[in-house]
Structure formats: C-alpha cells, structure tokens
N, C-alpha and C positions, 0 to 999 in steps of 0.2 A: 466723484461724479459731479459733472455740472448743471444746474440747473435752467432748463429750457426757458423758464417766466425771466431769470435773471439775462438771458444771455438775451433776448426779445426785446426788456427795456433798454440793457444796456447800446443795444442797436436804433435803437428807435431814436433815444433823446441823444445819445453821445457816439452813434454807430458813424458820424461824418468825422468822427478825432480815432477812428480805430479801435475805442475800447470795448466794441463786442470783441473782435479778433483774437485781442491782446486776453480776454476773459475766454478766451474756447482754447486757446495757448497755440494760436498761429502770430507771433510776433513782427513775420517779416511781414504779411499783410498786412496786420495794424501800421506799423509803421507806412507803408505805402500811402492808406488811408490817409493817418495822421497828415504826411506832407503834400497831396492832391485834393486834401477835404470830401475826402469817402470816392474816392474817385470821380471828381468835379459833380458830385450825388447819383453817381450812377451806381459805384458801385454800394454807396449807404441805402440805395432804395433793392437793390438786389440781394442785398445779405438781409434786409427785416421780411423778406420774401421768404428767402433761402431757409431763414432758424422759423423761421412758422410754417413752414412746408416739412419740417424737418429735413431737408438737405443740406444745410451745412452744419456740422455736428463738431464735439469737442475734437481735439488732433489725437489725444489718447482713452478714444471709445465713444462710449455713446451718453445721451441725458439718463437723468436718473430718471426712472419708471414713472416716482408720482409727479415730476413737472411735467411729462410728457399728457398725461392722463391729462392735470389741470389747466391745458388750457383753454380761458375758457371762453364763450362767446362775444363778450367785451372784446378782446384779443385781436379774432376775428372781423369785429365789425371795424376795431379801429384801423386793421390792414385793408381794407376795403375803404375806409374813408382817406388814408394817405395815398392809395393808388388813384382816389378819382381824383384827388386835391391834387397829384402833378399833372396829371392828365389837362385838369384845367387850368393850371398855369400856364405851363406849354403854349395850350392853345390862346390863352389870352396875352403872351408875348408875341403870338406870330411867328414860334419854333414850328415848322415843319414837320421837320426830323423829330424834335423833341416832341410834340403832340405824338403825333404814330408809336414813338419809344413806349410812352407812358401807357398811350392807348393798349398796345400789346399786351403789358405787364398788369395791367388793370384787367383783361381779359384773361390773363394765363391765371391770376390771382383767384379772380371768379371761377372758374373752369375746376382751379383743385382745391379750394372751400365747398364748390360742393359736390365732386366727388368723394371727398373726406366724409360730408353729411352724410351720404348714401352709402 
C-alpha cells in the first residue's frame, strides 16, 4: 500500500521530474512529466490537486487507510497557498490564459477542502 503524505510531498517538491507518478507506479506518465517539466507545470499543479483530493490513487489500488485519515490541516493550507501563489504569478506576468487557469483551480481547490470539512 502506498502512502498518501508520501505520494503529496513527493508531488509537491519533485512532482515537475515525475516522481509522484513513478511512486503511485504509472511510469509512462512520469516519464512524460520528467521530459515536459510536470507538463510545462500544468500538469505538476494538477496532480498535487488530484493526490489531496484523493483522485489520483496508486495503479494497483488504493492509499493505506492511516495516510488517508492523516491528512492533516498543514496539507491543506499549503494546497491553498500554492493555488493562490500561481494564481498570482499569472496574473502578475500578464498570462491571461494562465491567470483564469490558475484562478479556476484555486476555486475548484477551495470548493472541495470544504466540502471535505462539512
């Protein structure tokens, strides 16, 4: 079984070289990752999304029970402080596109931490 906190940092600090992918055992994605740099950070901001929403899960099953449990409020706030932190990149590059991206995911992010609370 793999570990949800493990698979969350491993996304977080090293999720734009692939190795949350390569640690949940989807290798052809990591790789993809590895050689487009998390997919030009698209897709490294949607997979630290994805393992703390719990939607993207190991290829063979699910996290073990108690990392699921332990995640804990830190977790959460720092998924909340890297969605606002592209949001205001974005927008202080003058991304258009990339402001609205960010803005979206920053809002979807919001929306299911707290229906998670409730």
């Amino acid at each position: 079984m793999k570990d949800k906190n493990i698979a969350l940092i491993l996304s977080i600090f090293l999720g734009w070289l692939g190795a949350d992918r390569f640690y949940l055992g989807r290798p052809i994605m990591g790789i993809i990752k590895l050689f487009t740099l998390g997919g030009f950070g698209i897709l490294w901001l949607v997979d630290i999304i994805r393992i703390m929403t719990g939607r993207l899960k190991p290829k063979n099953g699910d996290y073990s029970a108690e990392s699921v449990q332990s995640c804990s409020e830190d977790a959460k706030r720092t998924l909340r402080t890297l969605t606002s932190f592209a949001a205001q990149k974005a927008s202080e590059q003058g991304n258009p596109m990339g402001s609205y991206l960010a803005e979206r995911i920053q809002k979807a992010v919001d929306d299911r931490l707290e229906k998670d609370e409730n």
